[in-house]
C-alpha positions as CSV (number, residue, x, y, z in Angstrom):
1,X,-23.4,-33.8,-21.0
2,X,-20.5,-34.5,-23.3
3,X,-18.4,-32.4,-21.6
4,X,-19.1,-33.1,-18.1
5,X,-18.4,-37.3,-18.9
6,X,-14.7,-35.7,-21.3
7,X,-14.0,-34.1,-17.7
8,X,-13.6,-37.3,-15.6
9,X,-10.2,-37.8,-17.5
10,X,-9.6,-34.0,-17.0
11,X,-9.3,-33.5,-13.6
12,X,-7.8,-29.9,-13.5
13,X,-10.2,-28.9,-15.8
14,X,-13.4,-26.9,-14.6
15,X,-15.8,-29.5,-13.8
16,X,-19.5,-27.9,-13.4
17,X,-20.2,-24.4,-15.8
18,X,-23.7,-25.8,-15.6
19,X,-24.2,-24.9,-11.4
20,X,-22.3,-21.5,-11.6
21,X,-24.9,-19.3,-10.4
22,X,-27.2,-21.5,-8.7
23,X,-27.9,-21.5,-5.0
24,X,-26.5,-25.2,-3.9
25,X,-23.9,-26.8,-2.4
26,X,-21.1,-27.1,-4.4
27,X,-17.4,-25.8,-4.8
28,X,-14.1,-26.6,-6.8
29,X,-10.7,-25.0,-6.1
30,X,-7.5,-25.0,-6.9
31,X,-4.5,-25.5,-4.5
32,X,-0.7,-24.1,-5.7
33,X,1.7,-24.2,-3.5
34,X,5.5,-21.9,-4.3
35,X,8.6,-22.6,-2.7
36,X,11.2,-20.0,-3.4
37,X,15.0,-22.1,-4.7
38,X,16.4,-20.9,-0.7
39,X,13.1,-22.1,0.8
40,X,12.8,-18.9,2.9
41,X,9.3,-17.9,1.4
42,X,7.0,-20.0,0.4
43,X,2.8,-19.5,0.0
44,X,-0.2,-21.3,-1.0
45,X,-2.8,-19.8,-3.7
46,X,-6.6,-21.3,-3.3
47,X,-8.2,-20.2,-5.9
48,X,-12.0,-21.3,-6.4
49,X,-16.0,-21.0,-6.5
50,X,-18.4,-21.6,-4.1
51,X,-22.3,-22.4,-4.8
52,X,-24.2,-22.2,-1.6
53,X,-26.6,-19.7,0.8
54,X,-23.4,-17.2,-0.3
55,X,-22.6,-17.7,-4.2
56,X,-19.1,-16.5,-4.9
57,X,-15.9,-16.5,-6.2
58,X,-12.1,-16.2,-4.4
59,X,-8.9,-16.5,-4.3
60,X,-6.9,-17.8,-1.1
61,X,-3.4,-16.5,0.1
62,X,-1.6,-18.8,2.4
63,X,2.0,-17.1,3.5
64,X,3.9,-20.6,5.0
65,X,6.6,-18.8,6.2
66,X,4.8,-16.1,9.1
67,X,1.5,-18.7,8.9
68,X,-0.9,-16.4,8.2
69,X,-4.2,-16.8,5.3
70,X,-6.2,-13.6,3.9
71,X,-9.5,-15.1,1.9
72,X,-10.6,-12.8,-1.0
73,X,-13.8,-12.4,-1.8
74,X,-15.1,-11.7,-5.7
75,X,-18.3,-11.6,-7.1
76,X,-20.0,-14.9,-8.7
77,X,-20.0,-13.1,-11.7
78,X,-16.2,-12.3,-11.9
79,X,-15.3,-16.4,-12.1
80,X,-14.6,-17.5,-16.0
81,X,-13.6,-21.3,-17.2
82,X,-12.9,-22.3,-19.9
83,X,-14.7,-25.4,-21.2
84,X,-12.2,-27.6,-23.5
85,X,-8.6,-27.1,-20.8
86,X,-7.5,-26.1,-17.4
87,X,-8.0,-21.9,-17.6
88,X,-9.7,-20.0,-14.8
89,X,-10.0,-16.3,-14.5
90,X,-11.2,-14.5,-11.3
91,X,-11.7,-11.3,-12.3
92,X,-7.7,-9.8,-13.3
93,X,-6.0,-13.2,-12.0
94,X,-5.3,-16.0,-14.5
95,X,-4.7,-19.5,-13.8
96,X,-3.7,-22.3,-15.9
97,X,-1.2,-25.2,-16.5
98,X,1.4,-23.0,-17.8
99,X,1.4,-20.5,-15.0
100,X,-0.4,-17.3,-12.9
101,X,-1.2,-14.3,-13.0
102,X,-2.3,-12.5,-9.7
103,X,-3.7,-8.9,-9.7
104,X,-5.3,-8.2,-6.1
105,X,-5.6,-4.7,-5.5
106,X,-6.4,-5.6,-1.5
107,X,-9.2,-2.9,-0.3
108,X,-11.8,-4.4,-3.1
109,X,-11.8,-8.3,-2.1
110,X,-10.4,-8.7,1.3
111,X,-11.1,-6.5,4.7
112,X,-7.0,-6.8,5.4
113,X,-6.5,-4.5,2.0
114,X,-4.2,-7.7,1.1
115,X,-2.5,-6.4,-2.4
116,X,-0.7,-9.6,-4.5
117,X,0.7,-8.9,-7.2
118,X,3.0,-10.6,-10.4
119,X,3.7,-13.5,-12.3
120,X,4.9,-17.2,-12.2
121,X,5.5,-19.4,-15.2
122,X,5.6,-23.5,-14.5
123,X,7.7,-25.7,-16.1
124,X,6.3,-29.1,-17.0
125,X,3.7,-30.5,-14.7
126,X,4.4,-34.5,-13.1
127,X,1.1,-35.0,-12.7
128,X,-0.8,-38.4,-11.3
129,X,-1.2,-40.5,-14.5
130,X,-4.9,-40.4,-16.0
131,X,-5.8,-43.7,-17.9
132,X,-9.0,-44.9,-19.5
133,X,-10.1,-47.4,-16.3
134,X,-8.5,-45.1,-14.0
135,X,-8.7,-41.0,-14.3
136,X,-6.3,-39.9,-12.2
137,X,-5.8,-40.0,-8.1
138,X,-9.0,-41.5,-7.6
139,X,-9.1,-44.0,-9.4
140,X,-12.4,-45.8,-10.2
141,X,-14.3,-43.6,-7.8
142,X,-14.1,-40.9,-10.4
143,X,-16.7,-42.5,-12.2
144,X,-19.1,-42.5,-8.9
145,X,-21.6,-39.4,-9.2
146,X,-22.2,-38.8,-5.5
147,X,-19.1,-38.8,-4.2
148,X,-19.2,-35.7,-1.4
149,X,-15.5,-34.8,-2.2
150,X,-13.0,-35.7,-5.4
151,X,-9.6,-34.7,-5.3
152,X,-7.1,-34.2,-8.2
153,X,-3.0,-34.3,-7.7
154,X,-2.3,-31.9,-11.0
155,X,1.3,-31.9,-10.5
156,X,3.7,-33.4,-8.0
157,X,6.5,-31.6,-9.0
158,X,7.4,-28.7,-11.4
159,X,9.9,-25.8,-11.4
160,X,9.2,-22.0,-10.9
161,X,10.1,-18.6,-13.1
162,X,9.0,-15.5,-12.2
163,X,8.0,-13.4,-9.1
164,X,5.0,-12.1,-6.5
165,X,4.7,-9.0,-4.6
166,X,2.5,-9.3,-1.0
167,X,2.1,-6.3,0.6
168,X,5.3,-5.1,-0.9
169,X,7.9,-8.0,-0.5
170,X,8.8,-8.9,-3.6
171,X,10.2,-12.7,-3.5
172,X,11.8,-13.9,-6.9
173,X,10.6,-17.9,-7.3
174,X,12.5,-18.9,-10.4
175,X,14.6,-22.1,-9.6
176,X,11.7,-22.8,-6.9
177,X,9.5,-25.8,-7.1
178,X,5.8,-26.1,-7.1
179,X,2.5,-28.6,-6.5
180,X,-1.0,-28.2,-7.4
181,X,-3.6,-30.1,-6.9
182,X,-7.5,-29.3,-6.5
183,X,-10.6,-30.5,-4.7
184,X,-14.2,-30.3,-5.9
185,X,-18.1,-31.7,-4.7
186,X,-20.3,-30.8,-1.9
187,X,-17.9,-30.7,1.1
188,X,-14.9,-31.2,2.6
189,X,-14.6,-34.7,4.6
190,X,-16.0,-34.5,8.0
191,X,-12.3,-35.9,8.7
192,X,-9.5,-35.9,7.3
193,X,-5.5,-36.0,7.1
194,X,-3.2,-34.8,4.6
195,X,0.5,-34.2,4.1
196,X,2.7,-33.1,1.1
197,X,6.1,-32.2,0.4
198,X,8.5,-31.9,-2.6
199,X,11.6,-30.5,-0.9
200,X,14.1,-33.7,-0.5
201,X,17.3,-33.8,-0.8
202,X,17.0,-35.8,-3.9
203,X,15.3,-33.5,-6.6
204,X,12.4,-34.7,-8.1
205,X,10.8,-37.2,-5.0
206,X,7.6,-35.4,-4.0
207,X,5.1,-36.9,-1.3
208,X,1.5,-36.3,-0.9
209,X,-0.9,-38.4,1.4
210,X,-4.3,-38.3,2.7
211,X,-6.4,-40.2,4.7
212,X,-10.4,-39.4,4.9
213,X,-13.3,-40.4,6.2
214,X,-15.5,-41.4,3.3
215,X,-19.8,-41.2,3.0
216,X,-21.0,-44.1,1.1
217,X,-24.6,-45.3,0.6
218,X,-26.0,-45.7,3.9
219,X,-22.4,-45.7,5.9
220,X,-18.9,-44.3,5.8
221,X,-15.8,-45.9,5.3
222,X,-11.4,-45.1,5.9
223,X,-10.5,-43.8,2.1
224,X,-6.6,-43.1,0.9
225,X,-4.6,-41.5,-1.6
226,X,-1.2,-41.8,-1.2
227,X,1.3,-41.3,-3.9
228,X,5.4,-41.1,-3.5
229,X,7.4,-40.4,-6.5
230,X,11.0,-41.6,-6.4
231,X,13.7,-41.7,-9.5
232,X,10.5,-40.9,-11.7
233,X,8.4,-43.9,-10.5
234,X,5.0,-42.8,-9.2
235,X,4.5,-45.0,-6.3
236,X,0.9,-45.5,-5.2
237,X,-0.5,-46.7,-2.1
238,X,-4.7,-46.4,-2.4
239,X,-8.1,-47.6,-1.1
240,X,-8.8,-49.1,-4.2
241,X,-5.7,-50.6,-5.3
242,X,-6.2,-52.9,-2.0
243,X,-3.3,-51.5,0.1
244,X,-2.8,-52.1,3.6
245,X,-3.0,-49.1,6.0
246,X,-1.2,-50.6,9.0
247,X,-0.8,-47.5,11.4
248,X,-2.2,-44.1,11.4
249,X,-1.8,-41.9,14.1
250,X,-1.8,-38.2,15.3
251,X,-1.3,-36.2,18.1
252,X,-1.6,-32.6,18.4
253,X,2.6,-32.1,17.2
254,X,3.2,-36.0,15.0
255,X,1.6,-37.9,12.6
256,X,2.8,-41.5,12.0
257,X,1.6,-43.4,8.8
258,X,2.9,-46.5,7.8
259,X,1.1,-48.6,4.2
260,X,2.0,-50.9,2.1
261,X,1.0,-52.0,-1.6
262,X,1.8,-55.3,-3.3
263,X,5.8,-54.6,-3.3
264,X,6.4,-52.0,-1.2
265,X,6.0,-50.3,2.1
266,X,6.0,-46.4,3.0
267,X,6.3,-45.3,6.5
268,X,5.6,-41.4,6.5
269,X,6.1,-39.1,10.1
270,X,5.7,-34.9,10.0
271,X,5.6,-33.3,12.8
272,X,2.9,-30.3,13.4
273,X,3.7,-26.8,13.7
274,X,1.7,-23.2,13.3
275,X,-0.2,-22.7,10.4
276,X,-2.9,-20.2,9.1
277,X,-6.4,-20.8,8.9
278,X,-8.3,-21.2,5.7
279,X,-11.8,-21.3,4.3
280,X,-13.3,-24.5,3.5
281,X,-16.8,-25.7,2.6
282,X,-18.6,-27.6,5.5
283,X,-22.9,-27.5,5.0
284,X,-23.3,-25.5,2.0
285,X,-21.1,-22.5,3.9
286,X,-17.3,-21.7,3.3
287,X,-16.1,-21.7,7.2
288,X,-12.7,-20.4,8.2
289,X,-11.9,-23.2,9.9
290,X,-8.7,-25.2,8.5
291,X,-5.6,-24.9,10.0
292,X,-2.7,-25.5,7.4
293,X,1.1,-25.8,8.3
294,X,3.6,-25.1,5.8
295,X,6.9,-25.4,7.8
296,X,6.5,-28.9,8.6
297,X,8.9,-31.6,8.2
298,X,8.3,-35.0,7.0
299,X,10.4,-38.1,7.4
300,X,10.0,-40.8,4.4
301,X,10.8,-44.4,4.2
302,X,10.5,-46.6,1.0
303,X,10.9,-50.0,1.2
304,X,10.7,-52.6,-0.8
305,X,9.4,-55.8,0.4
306,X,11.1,-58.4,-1.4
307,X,14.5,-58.8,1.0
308,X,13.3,-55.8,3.3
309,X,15.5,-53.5,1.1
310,X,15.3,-50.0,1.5
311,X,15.0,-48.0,-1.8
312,X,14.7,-44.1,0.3
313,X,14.9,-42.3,2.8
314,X,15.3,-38.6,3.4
315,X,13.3,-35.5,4.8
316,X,11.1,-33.1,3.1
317,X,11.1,-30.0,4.2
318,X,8.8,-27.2,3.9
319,X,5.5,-29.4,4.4
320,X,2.0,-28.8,4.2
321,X,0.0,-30.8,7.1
322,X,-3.6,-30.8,7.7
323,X,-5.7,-32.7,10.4
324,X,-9.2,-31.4,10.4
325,X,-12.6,-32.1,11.7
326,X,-13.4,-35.6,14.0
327,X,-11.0,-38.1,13.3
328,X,-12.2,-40.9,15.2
329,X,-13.4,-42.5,12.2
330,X,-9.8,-42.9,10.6
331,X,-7.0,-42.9,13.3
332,X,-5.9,-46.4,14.7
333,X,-7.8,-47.0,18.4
C-alpha cells in the first residue's frame, strides 16, 4: 500500500505489481518516440502490459517515416518492474530513464517476423514537474482512484546516442531527440485528441496537447493537458488550472486549438497525414484500432496577454497526431 500511494509522485514508475496476472481490465505503457539528428527516420516504441480476457505483455513498433505499426506479443510472465524506479523488462528488452535496450528476434512475438534490434542511451530527461499538491501532468486528479485513464509526460525533450536495426536498416540516432511519456488505467478515452512535437527550429521548445473526453461520477466532462516549453519555461494550459479552451476543431486533414491560461495564449494547428495503426485498450481488450501520424506538422503561437505580445512562433516538424474514437463530446459545435 506504501508503494502504490510513493507512486502518485512517480509517474514513470510501474504503478500496479499487485494486478499482474489477474484477469481484469487494466494496462500501463510506455510511449518513446526517436527522431534521428536529419529527421529522415523516426519510430515510436510502446512498450506495456495488458490485464484483461487476454493477459499479456508487448512491445509496440511504430516506423513514422513509411507509417506502418507491428504489435509484439510476449507472455504475461515475461514482463518484470522494478518496484522503487522506472525499469521495465519484457523478456530481452530493457527500458529505463537512462535508455533501451531492444532484442526482438521477429518469428517469436509478432506474425510479420519483425526483428529490432540495438541500443539507445538518453541524455537528461525535461520531464513535467512533480510537486507535493501536484504529481505531475495531472495534476490533482492523480490523487483520484477511479480515474479510467492517467497520463504521464516523462520527458519533453532529451537527446539520443546510440542506434536500432529494423529488419535490417540500421539508423544511427545520436544527436537525435526524444519524448516519452506513458498512459495507464482501465481504458483509453472513448474520445480523444493528442498532438506532440519537439522538432522546432529553436532547440529545446517541445509541444504536447491533448484533449479528452473525461468519465466522472455519474457524467463526463472536456479534460486538457497541454504543456509548451519555451527558453526552459514549462508553460501549462490545463482543466484544473482553470484555463480557457476557446476553439477546438478537426477535420479529417487540420486540427485548430486555440487556450489560454492566466497570462498567456497558445494557438496550436497540425495538419493530418498517414499513419500506422496501433493497439490500444477499449473494454478490457487491446484493439488495433489507433491511427497515429508521425510526419505531421504543427504550427505554434505563444502569446502573451499583457500588450498582445508574441513571445513564439515557429513549426514543429515530425509530429505525432491522434484523433480517435467519437469526438462529439470535445470538438466546438
Amino acid at each position: 500500500m506504501l508503494r502504490r500511494i510513493q507512486n502518485i509522485w512517480n509517474p514513470a514508475h510501474f504503478h500496479f505489481h499487485h494486478q499482474l496476472g489477474r484477469s481484469r481490465g487494466y494496462f500501463e505503457g510506455w510511449y518513446f518516440k526517436l527522431v534521428d539528428p536529419e529527421g529522415g527516420q523516426s519510430y515510436a516504441l510502446i512498450p506495456g502490459v495488458f490485464m484483461g480476457e487476454d493477459p499479456h505483455a508487448f512491445i509496440q513498433v511504430l516506423d513514422g517515416r513509411v507509417g506502418s505499426a507491428v504489435y509484439h506479443r510476449f507472455s504475461i510472465e515475461a514482463f518484470e518492474a522494478a518496484r522503487d524506479r522506472f525499469s521495465v523488462s519484457i523478456g530481452a528488452n530493457h527500458f529505463s530513464d537512462s535508455g533501451i535496450l531492444l532484442e526482438i528476434q521477429g518469428g517469436d512475438t509478432s506474425p510479420s517476423g519483425q526483428e529490432v534490434k540495438g541500443q539507445i542511451e538518453f541524455g537528461p530527461w525535461s520531464p513535467w514537474p512533480v510537486t507535493p499538491l501536484s504529481p505531475g501532468i495531472m495534476g490533482p486528479y492523480s490523487f483520484v482512484p477511479f480515474m479510467e485513464c492517467n497520463h504521464g509526460i516523462l520527458s519533453l525533450d532529451h537527446g539520443l546516442q546510440g542506434h536500432l536495426n529494423v529488419d535490417g536498416l540500421q539508423t544511427d540516432f545520436s544527436g537525435g531527440r526524444g519524448y516519452v511519456e506513458k498512459d495507464w488505467g482501465r481504458s483509453f478515452p472513448a474520445g480523444y485528441v493528442w498532438t506532440q512535437s519537439n522538432h522546432f527550429e529553436t532547440p529545446g521548445v517541445s509541444l504536447s496537447a491533448a484533449v479528452a473526453r473525461i468519465p466522472w461520477l455519474t457524467g463526463a466532462f472536456r479534460g486538457f493537458i497541454i504543456g509548451f516549453l519555451h527558453e526552459g519555461t514549462l508553460h501549462r494550459f490545463t482543466t484544473y488550472t482553470k484555463s480557457v479552451l476557446e476553439k477546438l476543431e478537426m477535420t479529417s486533414s487540420h486540427l485548430h486549438l486555440r487556450i489560454r491560461n492566466r497570462d498567456h495564449r497558445l494557438e496550436v494547428m497540425a495538419n493530418k497525414s498517414e499513419g500506422g495503426l496501433l493497439h490500444a485498450p477499449y473494454e478490457k481488450q487491446m484493439i488495433e484500432r489507433v491511427a497515429e501520424t508521425m510526419t505531421s506538422e504543427v504550427h505554434v503561437r505563444l502569446d502573451q496577454l499583457a500588450g498582445e505580445r508574441s513571445l513564439f512562433e515557429g513549426v514543429g516538424r515530425h509530429a505525432c497526431l491522434e484523433a480517435q474514437g467519437d469526438l462529439s463530446g470535445i470538438l466546438d459545435e
